[in-house]
C-alpha distance (Angstrom), angle and dihedral (degrees) to the residues before:
residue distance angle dihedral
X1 . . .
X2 3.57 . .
X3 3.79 131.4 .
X4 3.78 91.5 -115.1
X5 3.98 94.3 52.1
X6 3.73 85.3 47.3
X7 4.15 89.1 56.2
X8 3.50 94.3 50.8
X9 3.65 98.8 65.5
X10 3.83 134.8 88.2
X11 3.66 129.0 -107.2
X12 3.52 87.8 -101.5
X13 3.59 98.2 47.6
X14 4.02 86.2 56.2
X15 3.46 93.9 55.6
X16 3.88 98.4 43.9
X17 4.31 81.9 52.7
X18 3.41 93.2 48.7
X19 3.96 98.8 48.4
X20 3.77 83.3 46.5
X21 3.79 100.5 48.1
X22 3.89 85.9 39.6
X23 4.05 84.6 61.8
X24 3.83 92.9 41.9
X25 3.94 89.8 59.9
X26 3.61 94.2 48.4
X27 3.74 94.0 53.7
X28 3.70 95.2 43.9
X29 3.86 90.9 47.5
X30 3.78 84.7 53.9
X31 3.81 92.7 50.8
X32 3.94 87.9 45.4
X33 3.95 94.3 54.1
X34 3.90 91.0 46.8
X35 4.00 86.3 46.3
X36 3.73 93.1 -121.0
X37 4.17 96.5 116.6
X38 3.96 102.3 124.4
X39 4.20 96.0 -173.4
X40 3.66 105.1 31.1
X41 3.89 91.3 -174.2
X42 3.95 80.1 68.7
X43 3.75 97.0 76.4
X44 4.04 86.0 44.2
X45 3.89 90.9 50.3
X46 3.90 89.9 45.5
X47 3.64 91.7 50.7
X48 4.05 93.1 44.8
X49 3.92 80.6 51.2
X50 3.82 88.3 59.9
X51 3.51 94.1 43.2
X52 3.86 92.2 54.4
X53 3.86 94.5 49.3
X54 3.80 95.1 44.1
X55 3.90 95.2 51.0
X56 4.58 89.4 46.9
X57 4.13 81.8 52.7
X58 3.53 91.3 44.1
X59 3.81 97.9 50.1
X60 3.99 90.9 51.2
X61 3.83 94.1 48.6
X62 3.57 78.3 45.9
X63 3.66 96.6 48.7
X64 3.75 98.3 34.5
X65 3.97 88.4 57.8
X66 3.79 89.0 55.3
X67 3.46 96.9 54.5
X68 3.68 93.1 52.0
X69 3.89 95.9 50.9
């Protein structure tokens, strides 16, 4: 997922992703304790994915509060 796909979508897109990708860790930090994680770069990548979507709903809070004050 790239930053600009990530900056495209709506508020409510955002928050569906990051519920989702929230779940995805979970279950691949289950598979990773019971040593059943095929592609360990996928719990990275999910986590990056997280990272990406929190920062894009961060800046608008961000931005929306300076355009209020």
């Amino acid at each position: 997922m790239q930053p600009s796909d990530v900056r495209k979508c709506t508020p409510v897109e955002l928050a569906k992703r990051e519920d989702a990708l929230r779940e995805k860790i979970v279950r691949l930090t289950l598979k990773r304790n019971a040593r059943r994680l095929d592609k360990p770069t996928e719990l990275v990548d999910a986590r990056r994915d997280l990272a990406r979507v929190l920062t894009v709903k961060n800046e608008r809070a961000s931005a929306d509060r300076g355009a209020k004050a």
